[in-house]
Structures are given as C-alpha cells and as structure tokens.
C-alpha positions as CSV (number, residue, x, y, z in Angstrom):
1,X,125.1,75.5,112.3
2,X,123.8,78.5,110.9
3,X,121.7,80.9,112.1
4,X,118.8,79.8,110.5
5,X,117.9,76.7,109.0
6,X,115.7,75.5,105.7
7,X,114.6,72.3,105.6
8,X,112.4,71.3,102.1
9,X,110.0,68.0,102.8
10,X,109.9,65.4,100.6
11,X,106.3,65.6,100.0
12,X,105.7,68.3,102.3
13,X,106.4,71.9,102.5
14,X,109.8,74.3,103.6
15,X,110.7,74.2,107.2
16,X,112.4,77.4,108.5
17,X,113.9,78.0,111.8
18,X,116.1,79.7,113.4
19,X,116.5,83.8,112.9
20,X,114.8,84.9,109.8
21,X,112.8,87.7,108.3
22,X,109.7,86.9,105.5
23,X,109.3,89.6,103.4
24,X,106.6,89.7,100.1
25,X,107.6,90.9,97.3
26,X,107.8,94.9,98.1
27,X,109.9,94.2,100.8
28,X,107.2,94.5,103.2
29,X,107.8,91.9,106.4
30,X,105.3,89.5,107.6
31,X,104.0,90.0,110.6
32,X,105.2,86.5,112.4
33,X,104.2,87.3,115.8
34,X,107.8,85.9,117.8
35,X,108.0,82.5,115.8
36,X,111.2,81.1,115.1
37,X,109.3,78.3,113.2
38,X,107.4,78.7,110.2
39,X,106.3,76.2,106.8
40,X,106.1,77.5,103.6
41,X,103.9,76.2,101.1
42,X,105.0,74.1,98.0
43,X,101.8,72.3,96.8
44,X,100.3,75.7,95.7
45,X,97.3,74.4,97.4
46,X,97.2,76.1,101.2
47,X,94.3,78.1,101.8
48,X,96.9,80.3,104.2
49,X,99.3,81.0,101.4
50,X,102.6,81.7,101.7
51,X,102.3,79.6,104.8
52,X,101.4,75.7,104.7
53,X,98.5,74.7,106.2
54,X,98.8,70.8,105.4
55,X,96.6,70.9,102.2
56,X,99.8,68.4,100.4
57,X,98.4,65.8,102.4
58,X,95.0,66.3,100.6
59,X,95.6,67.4,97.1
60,X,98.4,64.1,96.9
61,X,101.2,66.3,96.3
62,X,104.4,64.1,95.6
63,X,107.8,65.8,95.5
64,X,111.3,64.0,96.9
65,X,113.6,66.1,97.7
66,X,117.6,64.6,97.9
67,X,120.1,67.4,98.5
68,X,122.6,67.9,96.0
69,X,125.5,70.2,94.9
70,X,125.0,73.3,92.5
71,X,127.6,73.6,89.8
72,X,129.8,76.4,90.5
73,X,129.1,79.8,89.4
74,X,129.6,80.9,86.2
75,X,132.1,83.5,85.5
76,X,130.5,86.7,83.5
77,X,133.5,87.8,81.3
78,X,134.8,91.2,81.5
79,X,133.2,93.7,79.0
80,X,135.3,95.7,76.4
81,X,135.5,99.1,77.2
C-alpha cells in the first residue's frame, strides 16, 4: 500500500490518509495540526473549505464515483531543431 491513500466518495467528499502534505496554491502548507486523516470538499458547499464539513449531505450533492483506468500518456513528439 502506499504511503498515503485517496479515497473519492461516491456522494461524499476525498478521504486522505496516510503521510501527506496540503499545500494552497502558493505553496504555503496547511497547518493540520498531527492528522493523518483529512476530507476534502467536493460539493463546493462546506463552510470550512478546502476541508468538508458534511454540507453534501444537505445541499443533495450526487456524484458516483467507479474507479477506472486513464489512457496512457500521450507522447509529445520531438521538436525540429
């Protein structure tokens, strides 16, 4: 398993566990206080934003998730000099 672990909720928000660092965008880290356990927000709806603070469950948000497999990487073709 790897070191840390993301878990996205059908209807619900994205589990993270494990050994992680949140950052905004600046780079700047969240202060998470020794949790190895956080949920991120998907709704758009949580009052505590990036974090979830169960508002899906009152705003009827309806996402299912079903893991599936990316297609592979495209291949940027070399430039002409």
């Amino acid at each position: 398993m790897a070191a840390t672990r993301i878990e996205i909720r059908s209807d619900g928000s994205i589990k993270v566990e494990g050994d992680f660092e949140l950052v905004d965008q600046n780079g700047n880290a969240f202060g998470l206080n020794g949790r190895t356990r956080i949920a991120l927000c998907r709704c758009g709806h949580s009052e505590n934003k990036p974090f979830c603070d169960g508002a899906h469950r009152k705003c009827g948000f309806q996402s299912t998730i079903v893991a599936f497999d990316l297609p592979p990487v495209p291949t940027t073709p070399a430039t002409k000099a």
